[in-house]
N, C-alpha and C positions, 0 to 999 in steps of 0.2 A: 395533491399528490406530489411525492419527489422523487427523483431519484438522486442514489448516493453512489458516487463513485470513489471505493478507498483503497489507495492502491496501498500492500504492505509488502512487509518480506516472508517468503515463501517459507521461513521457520514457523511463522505465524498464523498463515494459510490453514491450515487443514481446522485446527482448532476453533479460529474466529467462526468457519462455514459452517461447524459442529452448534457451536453457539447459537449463530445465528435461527438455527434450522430450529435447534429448541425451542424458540421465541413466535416460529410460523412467518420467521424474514425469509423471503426466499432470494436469492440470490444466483449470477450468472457468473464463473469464477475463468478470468482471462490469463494465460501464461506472458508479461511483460517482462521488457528488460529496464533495468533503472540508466537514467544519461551519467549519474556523475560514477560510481563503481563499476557499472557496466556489467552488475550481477543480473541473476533473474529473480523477480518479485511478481508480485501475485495482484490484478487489477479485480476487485467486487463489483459489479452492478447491483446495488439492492432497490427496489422498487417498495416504498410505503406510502401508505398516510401522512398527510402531515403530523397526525398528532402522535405518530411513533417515531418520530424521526429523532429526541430525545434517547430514548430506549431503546434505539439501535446502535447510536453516539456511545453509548456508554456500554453497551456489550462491546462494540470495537475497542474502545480504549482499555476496558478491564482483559481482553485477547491479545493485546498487539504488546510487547513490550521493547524498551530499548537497552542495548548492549553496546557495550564496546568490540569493537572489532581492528584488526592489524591491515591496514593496505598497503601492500606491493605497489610502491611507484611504478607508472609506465612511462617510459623513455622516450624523452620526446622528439624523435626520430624525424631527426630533421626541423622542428618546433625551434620553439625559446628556449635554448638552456637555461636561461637568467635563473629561470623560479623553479627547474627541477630539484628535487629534493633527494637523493643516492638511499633513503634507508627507509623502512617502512613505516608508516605511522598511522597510531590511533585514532580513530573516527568513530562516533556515534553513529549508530544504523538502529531500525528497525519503528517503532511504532508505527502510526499510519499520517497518509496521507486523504483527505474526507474532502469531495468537492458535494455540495448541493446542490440539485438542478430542479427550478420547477418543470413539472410535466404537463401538459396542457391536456392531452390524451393521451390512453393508452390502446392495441388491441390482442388479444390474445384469440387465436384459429387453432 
């Protein structure tokens, strides 16, 4: 057994969990903040089989997609001026993030 923890962005959220449910993945959905935008994104607990964990891999990837997005520099308030940048810039966001953990046991009460 594994679990999978994919953490995405919350555009993606609702649909991936839609996905997932279709499939009989069941899934525990966490409200996270990301470290480097500092938005909020969305963490999955999925609990499978080893021999779905294939077929969960690729329901996420065909749910998550990536976009371009504008970031608003934050000022680095007292920081390093050196490498502040004054205008806002392009950055890719969004598909997932997929860690696999094996599980040794599980119990459900």
């Amino acid at each position: 057994m594994k679990l999978l923890i994919a953490v995405v962005q919350d555009k993606d959220a609702n649909r991936l969990v839609d996905a997932l449910g279709e499939e009989n993945f069941k899934t525990t959905k966490l409200a996270t903040t990301g470290g480097f935008l500092k938005e909020g994104n969305t963490t999955l607990m999925i609990g499978c089989e080893d021999d779905y964990v294939d077929d969960a891999l690729k329901i996420i990837k065909d749910n998550c997609s990536h976009r371009e997005q504008m970031v608003a520099p934050i000022s680095p308030m007292g920081g390093n001026a050196d490498s502040y940048i004054p205008k806002p810039v392009k950055v890719e966001v969004g598909g997932a993030t997929v860690f696999i953990l094996p599980i040794e046991s599980f119990f459900q009460f």
